[in-house]
N, CA, C and O atoms as CSV, one atom per row, in Angstrom:
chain,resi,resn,atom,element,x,y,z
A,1,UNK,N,N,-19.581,-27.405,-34.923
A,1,UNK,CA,C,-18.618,-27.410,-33.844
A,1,UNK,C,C,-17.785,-26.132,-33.917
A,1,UNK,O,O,-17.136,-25.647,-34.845
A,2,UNK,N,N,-18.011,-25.705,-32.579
A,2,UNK,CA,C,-16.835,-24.128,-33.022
A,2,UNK,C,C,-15.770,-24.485,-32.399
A,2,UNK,O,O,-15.639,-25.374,-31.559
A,3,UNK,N,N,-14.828,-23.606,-32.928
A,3,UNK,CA,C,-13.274,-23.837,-32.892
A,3,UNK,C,C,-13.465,-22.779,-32.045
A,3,UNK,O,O,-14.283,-21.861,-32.102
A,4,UNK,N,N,-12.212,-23.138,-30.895
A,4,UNK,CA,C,-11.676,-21.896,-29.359
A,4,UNK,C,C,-10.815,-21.433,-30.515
A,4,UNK,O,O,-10.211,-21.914,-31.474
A,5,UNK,N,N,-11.130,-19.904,-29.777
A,5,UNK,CA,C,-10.294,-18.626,-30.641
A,5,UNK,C,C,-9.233,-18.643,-29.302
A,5,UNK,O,O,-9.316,-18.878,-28.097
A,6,UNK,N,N,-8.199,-18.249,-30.270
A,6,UNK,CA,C,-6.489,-17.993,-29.563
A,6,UNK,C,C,-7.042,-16.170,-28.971
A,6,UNK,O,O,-7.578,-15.191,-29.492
A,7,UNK,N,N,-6.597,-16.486,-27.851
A,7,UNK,CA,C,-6.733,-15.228,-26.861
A,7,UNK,C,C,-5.428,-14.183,-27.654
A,7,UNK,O,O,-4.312,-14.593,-27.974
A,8,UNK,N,N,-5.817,-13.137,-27.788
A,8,UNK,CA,C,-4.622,-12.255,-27.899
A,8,UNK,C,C,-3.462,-12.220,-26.986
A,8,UNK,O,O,-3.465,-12.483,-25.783
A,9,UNK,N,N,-2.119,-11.732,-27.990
A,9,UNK,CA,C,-0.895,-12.292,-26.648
A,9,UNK,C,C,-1.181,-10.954,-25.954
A,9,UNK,O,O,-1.826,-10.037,-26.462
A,10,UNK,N,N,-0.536,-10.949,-24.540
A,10,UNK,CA,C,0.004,-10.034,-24.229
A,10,UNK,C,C,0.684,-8.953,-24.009
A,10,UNK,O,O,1.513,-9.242,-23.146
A,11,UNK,N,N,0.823,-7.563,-24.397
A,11,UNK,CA,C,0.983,-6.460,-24.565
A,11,UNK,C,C,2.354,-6.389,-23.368
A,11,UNK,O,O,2.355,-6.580,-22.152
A,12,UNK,N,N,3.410,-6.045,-24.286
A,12,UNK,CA,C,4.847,-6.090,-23.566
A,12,UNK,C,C,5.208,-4.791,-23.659
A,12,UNK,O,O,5.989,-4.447,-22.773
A,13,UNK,N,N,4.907,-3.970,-24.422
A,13,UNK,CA,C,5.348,-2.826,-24.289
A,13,UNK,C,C,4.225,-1.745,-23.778
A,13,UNK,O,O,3.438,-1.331,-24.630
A,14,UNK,N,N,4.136,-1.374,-22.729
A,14,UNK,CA,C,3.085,-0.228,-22.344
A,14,UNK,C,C,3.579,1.079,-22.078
A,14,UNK,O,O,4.752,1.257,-21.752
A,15,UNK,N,N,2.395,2.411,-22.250
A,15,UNK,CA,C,2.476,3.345,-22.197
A,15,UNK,C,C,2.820,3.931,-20.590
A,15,UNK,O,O,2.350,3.273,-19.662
A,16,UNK,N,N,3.476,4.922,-20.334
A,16,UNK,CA,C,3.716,5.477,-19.337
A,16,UNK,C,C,2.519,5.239,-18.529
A,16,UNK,O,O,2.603,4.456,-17.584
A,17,UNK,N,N,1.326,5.874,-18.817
A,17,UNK,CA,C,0.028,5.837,-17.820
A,17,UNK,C,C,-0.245,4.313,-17.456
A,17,UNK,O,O,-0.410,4.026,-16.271
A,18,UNK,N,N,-0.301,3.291,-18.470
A,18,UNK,CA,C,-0.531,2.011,-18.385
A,18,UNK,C,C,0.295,1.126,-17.463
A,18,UNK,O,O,-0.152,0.140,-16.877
A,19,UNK,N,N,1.558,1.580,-17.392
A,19,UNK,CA,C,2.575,1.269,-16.350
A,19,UNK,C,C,2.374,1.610,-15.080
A,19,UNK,O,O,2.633,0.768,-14.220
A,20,UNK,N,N,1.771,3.173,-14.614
A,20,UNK,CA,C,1.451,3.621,-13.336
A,20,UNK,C,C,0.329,3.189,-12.904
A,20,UNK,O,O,0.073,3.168,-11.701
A,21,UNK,N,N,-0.434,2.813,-13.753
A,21,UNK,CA,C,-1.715,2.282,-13.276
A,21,UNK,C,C,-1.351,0.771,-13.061
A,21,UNK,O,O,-2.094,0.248,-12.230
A,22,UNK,N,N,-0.400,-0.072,-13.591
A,22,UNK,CA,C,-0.288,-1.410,-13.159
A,22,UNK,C,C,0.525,-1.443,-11.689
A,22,UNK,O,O,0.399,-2.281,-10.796
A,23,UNK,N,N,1.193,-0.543,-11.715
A,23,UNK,CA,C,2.334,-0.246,-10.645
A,23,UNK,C,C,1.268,0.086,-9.361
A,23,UNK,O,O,1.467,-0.335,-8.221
A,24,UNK,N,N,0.043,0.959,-9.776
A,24,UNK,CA,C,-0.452,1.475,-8.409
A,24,UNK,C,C,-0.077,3.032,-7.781
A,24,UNK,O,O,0.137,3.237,-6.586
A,25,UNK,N,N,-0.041,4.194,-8.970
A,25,UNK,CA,C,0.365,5.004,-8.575
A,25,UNK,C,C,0.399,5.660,-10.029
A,25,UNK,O,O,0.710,5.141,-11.101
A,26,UNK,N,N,-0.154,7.387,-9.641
A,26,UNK,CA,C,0.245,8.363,-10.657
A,26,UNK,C,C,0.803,8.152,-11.932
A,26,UNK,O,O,1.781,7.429,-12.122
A,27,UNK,N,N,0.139,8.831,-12.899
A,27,UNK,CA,C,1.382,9.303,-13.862
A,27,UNK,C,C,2.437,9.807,-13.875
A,27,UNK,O,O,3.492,9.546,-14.453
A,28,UNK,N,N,1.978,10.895,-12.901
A,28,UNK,CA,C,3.444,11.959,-12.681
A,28,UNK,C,C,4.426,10.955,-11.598
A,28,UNK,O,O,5.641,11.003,-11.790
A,29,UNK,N,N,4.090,10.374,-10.871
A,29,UNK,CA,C,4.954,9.622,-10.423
A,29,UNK,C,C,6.022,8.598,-10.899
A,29,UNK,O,O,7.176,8.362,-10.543
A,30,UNK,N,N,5.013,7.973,-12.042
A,30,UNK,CA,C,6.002,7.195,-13.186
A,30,UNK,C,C,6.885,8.198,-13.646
A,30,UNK,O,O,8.084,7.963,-13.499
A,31,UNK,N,N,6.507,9.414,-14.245
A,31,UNK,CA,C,7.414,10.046,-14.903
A,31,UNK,C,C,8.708,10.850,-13.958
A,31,UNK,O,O,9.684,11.596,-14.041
A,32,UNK,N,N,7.873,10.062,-13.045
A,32,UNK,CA,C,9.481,11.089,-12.082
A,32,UNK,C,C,10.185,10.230,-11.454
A,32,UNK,O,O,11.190,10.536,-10.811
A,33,UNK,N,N,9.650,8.842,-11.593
A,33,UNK,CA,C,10.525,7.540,-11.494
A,33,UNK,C,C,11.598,7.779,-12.977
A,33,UNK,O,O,12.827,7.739,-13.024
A,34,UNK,N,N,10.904,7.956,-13.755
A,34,UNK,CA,C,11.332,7.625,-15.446
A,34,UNK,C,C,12.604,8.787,-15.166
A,34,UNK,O,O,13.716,8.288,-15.337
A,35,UNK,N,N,12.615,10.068,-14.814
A,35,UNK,CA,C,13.349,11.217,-14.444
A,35,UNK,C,C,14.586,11.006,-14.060
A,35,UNK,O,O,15.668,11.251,-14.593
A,36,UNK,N,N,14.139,10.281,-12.574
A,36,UNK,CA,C,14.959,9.737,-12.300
A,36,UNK,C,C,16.226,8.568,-12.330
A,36,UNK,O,O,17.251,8.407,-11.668
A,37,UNK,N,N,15.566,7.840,-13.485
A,37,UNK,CA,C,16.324,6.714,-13.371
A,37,UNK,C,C,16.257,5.567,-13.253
A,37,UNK,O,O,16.911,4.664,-13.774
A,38,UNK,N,N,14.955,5.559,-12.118
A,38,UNK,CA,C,14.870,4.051,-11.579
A,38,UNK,C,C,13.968,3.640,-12.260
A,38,UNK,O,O,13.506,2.755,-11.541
A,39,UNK,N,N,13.294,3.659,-13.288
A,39,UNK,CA,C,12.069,2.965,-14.355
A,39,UNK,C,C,13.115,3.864,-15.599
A,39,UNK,O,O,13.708,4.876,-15.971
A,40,UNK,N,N,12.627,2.233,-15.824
A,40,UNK,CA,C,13.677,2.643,-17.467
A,40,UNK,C,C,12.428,2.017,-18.625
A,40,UNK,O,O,11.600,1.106,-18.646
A,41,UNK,N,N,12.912,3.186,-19.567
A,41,UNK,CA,C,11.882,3.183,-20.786
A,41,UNK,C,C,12.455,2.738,-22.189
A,41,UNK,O,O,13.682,2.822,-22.231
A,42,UNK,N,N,11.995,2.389,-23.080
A,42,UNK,CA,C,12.095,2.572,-24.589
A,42,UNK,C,C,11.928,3.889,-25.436
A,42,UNK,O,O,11.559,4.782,-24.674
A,43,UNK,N,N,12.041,4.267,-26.519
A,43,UNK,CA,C,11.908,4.990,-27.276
A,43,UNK,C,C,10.896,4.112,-28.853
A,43,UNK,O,O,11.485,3.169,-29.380
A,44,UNK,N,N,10.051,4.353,-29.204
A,44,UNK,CA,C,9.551,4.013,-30.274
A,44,UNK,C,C,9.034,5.241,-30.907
A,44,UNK,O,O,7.984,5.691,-30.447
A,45,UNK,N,N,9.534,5.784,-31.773
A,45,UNK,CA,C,9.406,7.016,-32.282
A,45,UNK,C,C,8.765,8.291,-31.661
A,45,UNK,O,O,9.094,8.196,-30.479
A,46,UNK,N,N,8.132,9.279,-31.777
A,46,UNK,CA,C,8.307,9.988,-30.432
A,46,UNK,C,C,7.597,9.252,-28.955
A,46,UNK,O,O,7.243,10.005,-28.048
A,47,UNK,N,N,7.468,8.074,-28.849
A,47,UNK,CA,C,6.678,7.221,-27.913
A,47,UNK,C,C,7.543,6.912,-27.068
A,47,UNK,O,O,8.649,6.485,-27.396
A,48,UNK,N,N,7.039,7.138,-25.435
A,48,UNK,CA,C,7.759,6.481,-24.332
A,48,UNK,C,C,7.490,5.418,-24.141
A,48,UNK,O,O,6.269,5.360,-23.996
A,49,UNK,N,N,8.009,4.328,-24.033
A,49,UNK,CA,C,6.721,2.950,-23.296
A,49,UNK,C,C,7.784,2.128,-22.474
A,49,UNK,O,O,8.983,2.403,-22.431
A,50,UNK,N,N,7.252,1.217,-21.914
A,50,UNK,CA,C,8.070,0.758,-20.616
A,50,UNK,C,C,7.762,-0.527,-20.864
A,50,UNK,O,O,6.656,-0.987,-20.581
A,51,UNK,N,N,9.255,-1.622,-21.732
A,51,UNK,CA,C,8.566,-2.881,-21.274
A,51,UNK,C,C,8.198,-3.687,-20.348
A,51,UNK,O,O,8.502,-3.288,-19.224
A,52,UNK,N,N,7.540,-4.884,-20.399
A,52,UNK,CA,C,6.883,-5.420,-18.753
A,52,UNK,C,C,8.302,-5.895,-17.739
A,52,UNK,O,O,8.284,-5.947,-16.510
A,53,UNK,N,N,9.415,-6.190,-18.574
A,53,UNK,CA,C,10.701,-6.652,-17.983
A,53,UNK,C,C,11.204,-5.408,-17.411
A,53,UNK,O,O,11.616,-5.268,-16.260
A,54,UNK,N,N,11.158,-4.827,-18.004
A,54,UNK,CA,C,11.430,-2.788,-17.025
A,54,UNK,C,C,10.556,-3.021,-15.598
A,54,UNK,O,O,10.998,-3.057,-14.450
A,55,UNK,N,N,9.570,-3.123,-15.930
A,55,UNK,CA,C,8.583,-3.238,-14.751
A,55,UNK,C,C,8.844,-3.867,-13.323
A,55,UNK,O,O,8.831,-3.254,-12.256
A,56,UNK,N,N,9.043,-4.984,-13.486
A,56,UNK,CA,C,10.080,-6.153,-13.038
A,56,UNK,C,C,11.384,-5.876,-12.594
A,56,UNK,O,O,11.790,-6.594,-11.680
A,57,UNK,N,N,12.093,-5.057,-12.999
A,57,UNK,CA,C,13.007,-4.922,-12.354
A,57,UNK,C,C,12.874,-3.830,-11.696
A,57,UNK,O,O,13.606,-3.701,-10.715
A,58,UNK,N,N,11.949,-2.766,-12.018
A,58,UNK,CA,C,11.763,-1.567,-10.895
A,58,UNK,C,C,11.303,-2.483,-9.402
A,58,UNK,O,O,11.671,-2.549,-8.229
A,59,UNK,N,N,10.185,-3.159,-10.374
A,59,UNK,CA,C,9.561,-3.875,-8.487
A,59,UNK,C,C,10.352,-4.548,-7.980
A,59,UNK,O,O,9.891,-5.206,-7.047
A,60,UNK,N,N,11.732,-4.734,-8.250
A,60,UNK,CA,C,12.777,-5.571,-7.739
A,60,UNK,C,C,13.333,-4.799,-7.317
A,60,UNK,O,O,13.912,-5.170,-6.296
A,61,UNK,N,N,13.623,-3.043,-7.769
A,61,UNK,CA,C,14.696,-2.502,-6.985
A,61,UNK,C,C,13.839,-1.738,-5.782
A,61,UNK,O,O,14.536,-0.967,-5.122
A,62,UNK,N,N,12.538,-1.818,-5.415
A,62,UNK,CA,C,12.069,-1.323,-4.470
A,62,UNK,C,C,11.744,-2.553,-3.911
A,62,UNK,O,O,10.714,-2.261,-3.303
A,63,UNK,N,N,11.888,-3.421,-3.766
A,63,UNK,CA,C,11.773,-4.724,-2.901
A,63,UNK,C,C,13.440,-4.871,-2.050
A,63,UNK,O,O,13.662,-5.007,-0.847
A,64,UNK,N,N,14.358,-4.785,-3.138
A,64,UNK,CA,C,15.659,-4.611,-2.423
A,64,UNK,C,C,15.836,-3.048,-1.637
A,64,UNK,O,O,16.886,-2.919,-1.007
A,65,UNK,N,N,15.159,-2.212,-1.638
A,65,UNK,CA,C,15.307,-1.060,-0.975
A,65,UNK,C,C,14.907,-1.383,0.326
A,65,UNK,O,O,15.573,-0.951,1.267
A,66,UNK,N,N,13.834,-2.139,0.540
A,66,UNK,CA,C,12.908,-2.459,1.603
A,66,UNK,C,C,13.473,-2.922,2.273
A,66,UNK,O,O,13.421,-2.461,3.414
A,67,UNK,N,N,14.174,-3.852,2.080
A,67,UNK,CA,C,14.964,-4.762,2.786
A,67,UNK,C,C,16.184,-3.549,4.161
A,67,UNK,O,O,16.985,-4.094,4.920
């Protein structure tokens, strides 16, 4: 009888590119969101990464822009 293997968790902290590609758009675009202000990042030693709750609230502040 085989035992179900536990799925790996989910990856909360992603890389700049990994973020623009979930977002739907450029690297350089993330990074000029990131530039700007409105995508906010972490620092993990020289590493940028963007947690998924960052994410979330960017797509929240361009949902309230829309409006």
């Amino acid at each position: 009888m085989a035992t179900p293997t536990a799925s790996p968790p989910a990856c909360r902290l992603l890389r700049v590119e990994d973020a623009a590609l979930a977002l739907g758009f450029k690297r350089s675009t993330a990074y000029e969101e990131i530039r700007r202000g409105r995508l906010r990042t972490v620092r993990v030693g020289r590493r940028r990464l963007i947690p998924t709750e960052y994410i979330e609230e960017y797509i929240d502040l361009l949902k309230r822009e829309s409006d």
